[in-house]
N, C-alpha and C positions, 0 to 999 in steps of 0.2 A: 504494500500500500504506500502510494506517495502523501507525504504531510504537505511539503511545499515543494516549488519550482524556482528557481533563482537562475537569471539566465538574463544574458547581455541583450542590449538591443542589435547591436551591429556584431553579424556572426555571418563567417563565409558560408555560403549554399545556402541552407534556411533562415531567414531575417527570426529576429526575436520575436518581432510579428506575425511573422507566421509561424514561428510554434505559438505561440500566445494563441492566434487563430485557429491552429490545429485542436490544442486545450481543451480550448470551451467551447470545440463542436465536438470533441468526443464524448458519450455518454456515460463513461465510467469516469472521468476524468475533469467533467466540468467546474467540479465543486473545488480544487483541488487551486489554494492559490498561490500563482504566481505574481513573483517582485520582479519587476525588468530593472534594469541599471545600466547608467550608458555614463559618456565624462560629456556627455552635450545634452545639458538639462531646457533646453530652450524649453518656453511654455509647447509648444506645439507637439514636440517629441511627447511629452509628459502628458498632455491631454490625450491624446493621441493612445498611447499605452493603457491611458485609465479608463476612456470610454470602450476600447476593444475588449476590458473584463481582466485586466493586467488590477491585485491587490492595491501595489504598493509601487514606489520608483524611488529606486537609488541615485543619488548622484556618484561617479568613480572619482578617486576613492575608497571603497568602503570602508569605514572603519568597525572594528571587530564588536563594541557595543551597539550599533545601529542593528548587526544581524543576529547579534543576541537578544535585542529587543524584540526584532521581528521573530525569532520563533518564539517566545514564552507569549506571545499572542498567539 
């Protein structure tokens, strides 16, 4: 069983986007959320992530209490 998903927005072959997209049309899988994270937080990127059904957005970076915070949610 997957708890969460954590995965860049800019990725060779499949965009973040489209695994995001893949996600939450799969049926076993929908529920299951994903944080995208990129180092180009423009609003649009970020809207963009959050309305596709993306949880959360990192800015890169990460630092190690941000994704500690994100699992004990």
């Amino acid at each position: 069983e997957i708890d969460l998903v954590l995965t860049d927005v800019v990725m060779p072959g499949l965009s973040g986007l489209g695994l995001l997209s893949k996600i939450m049309h799969h049926k076993n899988h929908q529920k299951v959320p994903v944080v995208m994270m990129s180092s180009h937080d423009s609003t649009n990127v970020v809207f963009k992530c959050l309305t596709k059904g993306a949880a959360d957005f990192l800015v890169k970076p990460v630092r190690k209490n941000e994704l500690k915070n994100l699992w004990q949610h």
